[in-house]
C-alpha positions as CSV (number, residue, x, y, z in Angstrom):
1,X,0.0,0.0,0.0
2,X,1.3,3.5,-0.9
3,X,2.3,6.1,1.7
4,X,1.5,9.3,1.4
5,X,3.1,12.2,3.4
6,X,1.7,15.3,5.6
7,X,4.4,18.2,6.4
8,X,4.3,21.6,8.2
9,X,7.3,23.7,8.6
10,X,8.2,27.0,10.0
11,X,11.0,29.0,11.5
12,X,10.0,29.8,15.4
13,X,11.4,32.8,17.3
14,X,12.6,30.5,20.2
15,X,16.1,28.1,20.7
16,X,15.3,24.9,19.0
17,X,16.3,23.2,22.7
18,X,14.0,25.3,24.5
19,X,11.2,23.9,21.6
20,X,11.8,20.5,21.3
21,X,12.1,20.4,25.5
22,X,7.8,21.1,25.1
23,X,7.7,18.8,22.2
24,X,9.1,16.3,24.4
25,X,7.4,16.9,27.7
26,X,3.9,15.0,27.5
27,X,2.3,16.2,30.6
28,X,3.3,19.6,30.8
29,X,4.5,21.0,27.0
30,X,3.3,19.3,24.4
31,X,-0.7,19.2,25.7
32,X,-0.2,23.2,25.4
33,X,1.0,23.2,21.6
34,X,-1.8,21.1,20.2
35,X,-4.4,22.8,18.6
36,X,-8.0,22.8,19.9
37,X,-10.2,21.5,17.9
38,X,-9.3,18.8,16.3
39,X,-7.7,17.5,19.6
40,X,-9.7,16.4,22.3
41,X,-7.5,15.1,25.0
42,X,-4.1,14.0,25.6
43,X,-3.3,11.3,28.3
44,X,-0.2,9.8,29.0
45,X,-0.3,6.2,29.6
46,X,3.4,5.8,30.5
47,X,6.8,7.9,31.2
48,X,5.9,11.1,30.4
49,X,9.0,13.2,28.4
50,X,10.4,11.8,25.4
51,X,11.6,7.9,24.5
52,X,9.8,5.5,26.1
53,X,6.6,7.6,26.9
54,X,3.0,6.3,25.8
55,X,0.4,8.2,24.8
56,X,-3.4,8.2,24.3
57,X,-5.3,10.9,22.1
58,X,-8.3,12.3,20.2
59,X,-9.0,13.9,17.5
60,X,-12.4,15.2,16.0
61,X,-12.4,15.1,12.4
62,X,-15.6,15.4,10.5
63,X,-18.0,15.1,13.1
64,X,-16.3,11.8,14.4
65,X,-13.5,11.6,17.4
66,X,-10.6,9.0,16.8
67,X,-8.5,7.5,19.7
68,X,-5.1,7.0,19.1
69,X,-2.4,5.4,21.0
70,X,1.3,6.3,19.8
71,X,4.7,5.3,21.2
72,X,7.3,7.8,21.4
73,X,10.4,7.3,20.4
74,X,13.8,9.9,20.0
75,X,16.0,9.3,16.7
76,X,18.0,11.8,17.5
77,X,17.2,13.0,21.2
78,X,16.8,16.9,21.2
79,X,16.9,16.8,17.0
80,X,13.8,13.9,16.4
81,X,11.3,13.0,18.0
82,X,8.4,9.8,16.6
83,X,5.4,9.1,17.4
84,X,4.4,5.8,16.3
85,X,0.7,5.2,16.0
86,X,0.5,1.8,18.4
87,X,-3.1,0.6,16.6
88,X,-2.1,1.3,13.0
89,X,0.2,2.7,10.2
90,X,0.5,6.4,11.4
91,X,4.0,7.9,11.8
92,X,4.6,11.4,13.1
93,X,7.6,13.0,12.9
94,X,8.8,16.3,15.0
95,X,12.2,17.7,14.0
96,X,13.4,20.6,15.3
97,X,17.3,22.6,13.8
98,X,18.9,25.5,15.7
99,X,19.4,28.5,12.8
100,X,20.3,31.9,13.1
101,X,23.1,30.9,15.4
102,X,20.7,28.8,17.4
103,X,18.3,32.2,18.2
104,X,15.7,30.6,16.5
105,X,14.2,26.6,15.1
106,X,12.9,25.1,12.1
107,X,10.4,23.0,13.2
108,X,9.1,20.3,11.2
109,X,6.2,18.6,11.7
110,X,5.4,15.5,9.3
111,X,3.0,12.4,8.9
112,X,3.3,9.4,6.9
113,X,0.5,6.8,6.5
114,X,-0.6,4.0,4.2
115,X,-3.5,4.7,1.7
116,X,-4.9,2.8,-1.0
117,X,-4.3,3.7,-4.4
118,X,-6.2,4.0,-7.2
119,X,-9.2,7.1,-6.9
120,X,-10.2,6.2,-3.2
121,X,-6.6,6.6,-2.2
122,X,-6.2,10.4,-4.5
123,X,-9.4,11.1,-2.7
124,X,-8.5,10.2,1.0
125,X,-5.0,11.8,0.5
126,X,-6.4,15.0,-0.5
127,X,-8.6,14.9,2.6
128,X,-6.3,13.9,5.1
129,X,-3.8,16.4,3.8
130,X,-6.8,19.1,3.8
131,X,-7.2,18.5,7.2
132,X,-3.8,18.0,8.9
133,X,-1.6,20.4,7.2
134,X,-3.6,23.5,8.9
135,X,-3.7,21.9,12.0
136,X,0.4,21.2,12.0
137,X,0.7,25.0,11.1
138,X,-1.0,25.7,13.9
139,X,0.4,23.5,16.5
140,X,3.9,25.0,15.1
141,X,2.4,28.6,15.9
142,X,1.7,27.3,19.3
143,X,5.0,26.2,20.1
144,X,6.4,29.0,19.4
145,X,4.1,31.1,21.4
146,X,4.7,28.4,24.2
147,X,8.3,28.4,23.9
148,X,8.4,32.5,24.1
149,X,6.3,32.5,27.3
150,X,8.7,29.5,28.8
151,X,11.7,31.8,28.1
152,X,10.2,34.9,29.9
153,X,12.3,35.6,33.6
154,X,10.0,37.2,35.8
């Protein structure tokens, strides 16, 4: 079955440690970045920051809400970070690169998934893509309004 790929990127006005630290942090970062609607909820089932942590989320898409488990894993700890969908075929990828002598990071976010081919598949990738790519956009605006209000001193 083909894959098909889902990417949002943007540069964020924050270090790129400082961002992938709320990526990472499933109880107290990463439930502040995500979008709301689609997500629902975000629970961790296990560990809690980076490799090794479990997750379980919703979405509503269309009228219906999904629950997802993922595994997370680090490819590159502080660089890559996966979340592997534990029920199905749904990878997602957050990267995040120091630029501008490390004042700012490009932040990646990408999906990959299995879909059929043929006119079902060009029809289900069009929707899925529809739907996700604004929502990674604004999980990546989110992070970086996240990450400016974690790097405040008071």
């Amino acid at each position: 079955m083909p894959r098909h790929r889902i990417e949002a990127e943007a540069v964020i006005d924050a270090p790129a440690d400082r961002a992938y630290a709320i990526i990472a942090d499933y109880r107290d970062g990463h439930p502040h970045i995500l979008p709301r609607p689609p997500f629902v909820s975000l629970e961790v089932e296990q560990g809690g920051v980076g490799e090794g942590t479990v997750i379980r989320f919703a979405m509503r898409v269309l009228g219906r809400t999904r629950t997802m488990r993922a595994a997370i894993t680090e490819l590159e700890p502080g660089r890559t970070l996966v979340e592997t969908d534990l029920d199905g075929n749904v990878v997602t990828t957050f990267m995040v690169d120091p630029v501008e002598d490390g004042r700012k990071a490009r932040v990646v976010i990408a999906t990959e998934m299995n879909v059929p081919g043929g006119p079902l598949g060009w029809l289900q990738r069009a929707l899925v893509t529809r739907i996700l790519r604004p929502v990674y956009v604004r999980e990546i605006a989110q992070l970086a309004v996240v990450a400016r209000a974690n790097g405040r001193t008071t």
